[in-house]
C-alpha positions in Angstrom: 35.8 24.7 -29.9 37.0 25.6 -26.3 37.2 22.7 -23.7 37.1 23.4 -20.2 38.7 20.8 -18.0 38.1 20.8 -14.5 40.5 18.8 -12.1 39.3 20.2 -8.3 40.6 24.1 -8.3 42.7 23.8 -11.4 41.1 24.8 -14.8 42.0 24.0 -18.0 40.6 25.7 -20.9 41.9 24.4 -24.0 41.3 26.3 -27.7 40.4 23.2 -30.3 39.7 24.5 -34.0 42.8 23.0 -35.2 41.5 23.1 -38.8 41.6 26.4 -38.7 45.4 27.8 -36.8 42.9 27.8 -33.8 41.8 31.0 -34.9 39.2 32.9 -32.8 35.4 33.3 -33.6 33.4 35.8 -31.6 31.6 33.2 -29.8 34.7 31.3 -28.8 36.1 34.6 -27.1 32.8 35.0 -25.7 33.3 31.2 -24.1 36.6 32.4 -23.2 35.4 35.3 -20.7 32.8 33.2 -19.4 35.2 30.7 -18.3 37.9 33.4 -17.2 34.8 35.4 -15.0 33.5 32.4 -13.5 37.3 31.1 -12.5 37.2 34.3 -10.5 35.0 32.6 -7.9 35.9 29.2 -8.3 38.9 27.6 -8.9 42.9 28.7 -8.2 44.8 28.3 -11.1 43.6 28.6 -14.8 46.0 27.3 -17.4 45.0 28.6 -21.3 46.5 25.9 -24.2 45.8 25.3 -27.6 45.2 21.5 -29.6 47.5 20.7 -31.9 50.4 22.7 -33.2 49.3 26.2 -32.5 48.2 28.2 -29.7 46.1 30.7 -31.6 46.6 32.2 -34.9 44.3 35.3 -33.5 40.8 36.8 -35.0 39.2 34.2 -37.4 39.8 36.5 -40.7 36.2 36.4 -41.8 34.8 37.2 -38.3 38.0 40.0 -38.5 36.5 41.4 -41.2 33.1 41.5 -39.9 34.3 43.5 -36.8 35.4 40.9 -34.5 38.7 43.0 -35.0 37.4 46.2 -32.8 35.2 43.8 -30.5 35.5 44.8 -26.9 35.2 41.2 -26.3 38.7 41.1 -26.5 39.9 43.6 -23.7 36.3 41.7 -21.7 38.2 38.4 -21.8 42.2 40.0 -21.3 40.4 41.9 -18.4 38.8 38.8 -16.7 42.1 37.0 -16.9 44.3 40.1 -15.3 41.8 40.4 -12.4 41.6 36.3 -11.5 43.0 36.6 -7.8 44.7 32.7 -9.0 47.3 31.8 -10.9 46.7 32.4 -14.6 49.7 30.9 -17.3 49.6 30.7 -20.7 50.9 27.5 -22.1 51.4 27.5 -25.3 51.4 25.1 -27.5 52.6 26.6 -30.7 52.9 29.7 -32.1 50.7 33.0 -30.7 49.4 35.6 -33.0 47.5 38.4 -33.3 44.8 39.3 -31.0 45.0 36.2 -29.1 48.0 37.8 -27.4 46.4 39.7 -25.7 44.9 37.0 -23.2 48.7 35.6 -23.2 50.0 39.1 -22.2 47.2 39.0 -19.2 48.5 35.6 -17.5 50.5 35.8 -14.9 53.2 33.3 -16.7 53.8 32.1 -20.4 55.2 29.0 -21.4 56.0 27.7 -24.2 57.2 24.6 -26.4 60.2 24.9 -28.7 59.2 27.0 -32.0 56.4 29.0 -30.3 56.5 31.8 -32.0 55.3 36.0 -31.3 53.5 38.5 -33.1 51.6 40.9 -33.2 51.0 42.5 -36.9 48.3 45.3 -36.2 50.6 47.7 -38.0 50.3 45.9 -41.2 46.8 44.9 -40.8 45.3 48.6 -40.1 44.2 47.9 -36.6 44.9 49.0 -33.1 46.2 47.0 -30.5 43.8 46.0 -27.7 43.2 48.9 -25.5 45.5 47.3 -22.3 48.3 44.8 -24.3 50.6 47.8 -25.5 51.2 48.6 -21.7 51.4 45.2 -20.8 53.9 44.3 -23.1 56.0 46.8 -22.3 56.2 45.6 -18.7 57.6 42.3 -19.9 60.0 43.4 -22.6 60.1 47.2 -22.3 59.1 50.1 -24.7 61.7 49.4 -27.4 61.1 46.1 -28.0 57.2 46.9 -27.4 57.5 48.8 -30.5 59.2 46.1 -32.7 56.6 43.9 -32.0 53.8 46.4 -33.0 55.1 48.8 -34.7 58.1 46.8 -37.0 56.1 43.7 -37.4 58.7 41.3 -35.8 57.6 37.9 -35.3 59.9 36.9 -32.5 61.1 32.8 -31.8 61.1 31.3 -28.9 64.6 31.8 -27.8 64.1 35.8 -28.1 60.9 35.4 -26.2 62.5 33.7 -23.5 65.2 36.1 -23.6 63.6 39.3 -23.5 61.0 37.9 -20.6 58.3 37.6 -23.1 58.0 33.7 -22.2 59.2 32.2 -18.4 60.1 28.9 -19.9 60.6 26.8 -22.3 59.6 22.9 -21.7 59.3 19.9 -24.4 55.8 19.6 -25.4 54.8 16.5 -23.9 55.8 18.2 -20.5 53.7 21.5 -20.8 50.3 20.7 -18.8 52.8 19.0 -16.3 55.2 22.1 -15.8 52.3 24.6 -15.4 50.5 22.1 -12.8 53.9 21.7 -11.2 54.4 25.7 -11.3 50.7 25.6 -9.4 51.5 23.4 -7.2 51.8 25.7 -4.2 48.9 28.1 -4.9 46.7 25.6 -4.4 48.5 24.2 -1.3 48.4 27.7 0.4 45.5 29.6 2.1 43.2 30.9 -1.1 43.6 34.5 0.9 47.6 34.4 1.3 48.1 33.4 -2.5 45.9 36.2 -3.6 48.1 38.7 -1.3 51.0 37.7 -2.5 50.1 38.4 -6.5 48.4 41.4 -5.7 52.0 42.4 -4.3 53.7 41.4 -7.2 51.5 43.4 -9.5 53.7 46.6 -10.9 
């Protein structure tokens, strides 16, 4: 249910339980960090995408339920991503939901295909945001529109998202992979040392 593809220092993990919104089970989270931790000493760039026509509908709603919800498997996996010294972007495929913004929110960019959709309804489902996304989304679109994401339930389109700095582009979807490998393109030309310098200088 998550792919990892490996082309020299550029990872791609892919989520793929289209059946199911690409929804997230606690062991596919878990599959997640691994692959964000491990990136951390081995590759340069890692690009998250979804199969099909959504990136992630968030928390598989039986596993939600169960507690996956509250899991601190979700801030483990946003945390790995926000530390890798690479390139992280988000390219997204479809619509992102839930809490699999939260790992959006931690790359470095977000892409996105016409119709990708935002939200983030922990308001109207009882639950708290994870521990670290309120404060990064309020970096990229500011406390006012922070709060109409969580707090008025807006599910925000693409154009909006763009807009508001909540996505960096928008590219057809048969040119997604290709923009973020072409957005990569000089991180992994460049001395691993002077990349990682240069983010950690861009960090607010």
């Amino acid at each position: 249910m998550i792919r990892l593809d490996k082309d020299g220092k550029t990872w791609v993990a892919t989520i793929d339980r289209t059946d199911k919104a690409n929804s997230l089970t606690e062991e596919m989270l878990l599959e997640l960090a691994r692959i964000a931790e491990a990136a951390q000493e081995e590759a340069r760039v890692l690009v998250l995408t979804g199969a099909g026509p959504v990136f992630s509908a968030g928390a598989d709603l039986e596993a939600a339920r169960a507690g996956l919800a509250t899991s601190a498997v979700w801030e483990r996996l946003s945390a790995a991503i926000a530390g890798f010294p690479g390139l992280s972007i988000a390219a997204l495929n479809g619509t992102v939901a839930g809490g699999a913004m939260g790992m959006v929110l931690a790359c470095d960019l977000r892409i996105a295909v016409p119709g990708a959709r935002a939200f983030y309804p922990v308001m109207k489902l009882g639950f708290l945001p994870q521990p670290s996304d309120p404060k990064r989304l309020i970096a990229l679109v500011g406390p006012a529109r922070a709060k109409m994401i969580l707090m008025g339930g807006q599910k925000i389109d693409h154009d909006e998202a763009l807009a508001w700095g909540l996505y960096d582009r928008i590219v057809a979807p048969e040119a997604l992979l290709d923009t973020a490998r072409d957005l990569a393109a000089d991180v992994l030309a460049a001395d691993y040392i002077h990349a990682a310098t240069i983010k950690g200088m861009c960090r607010p």
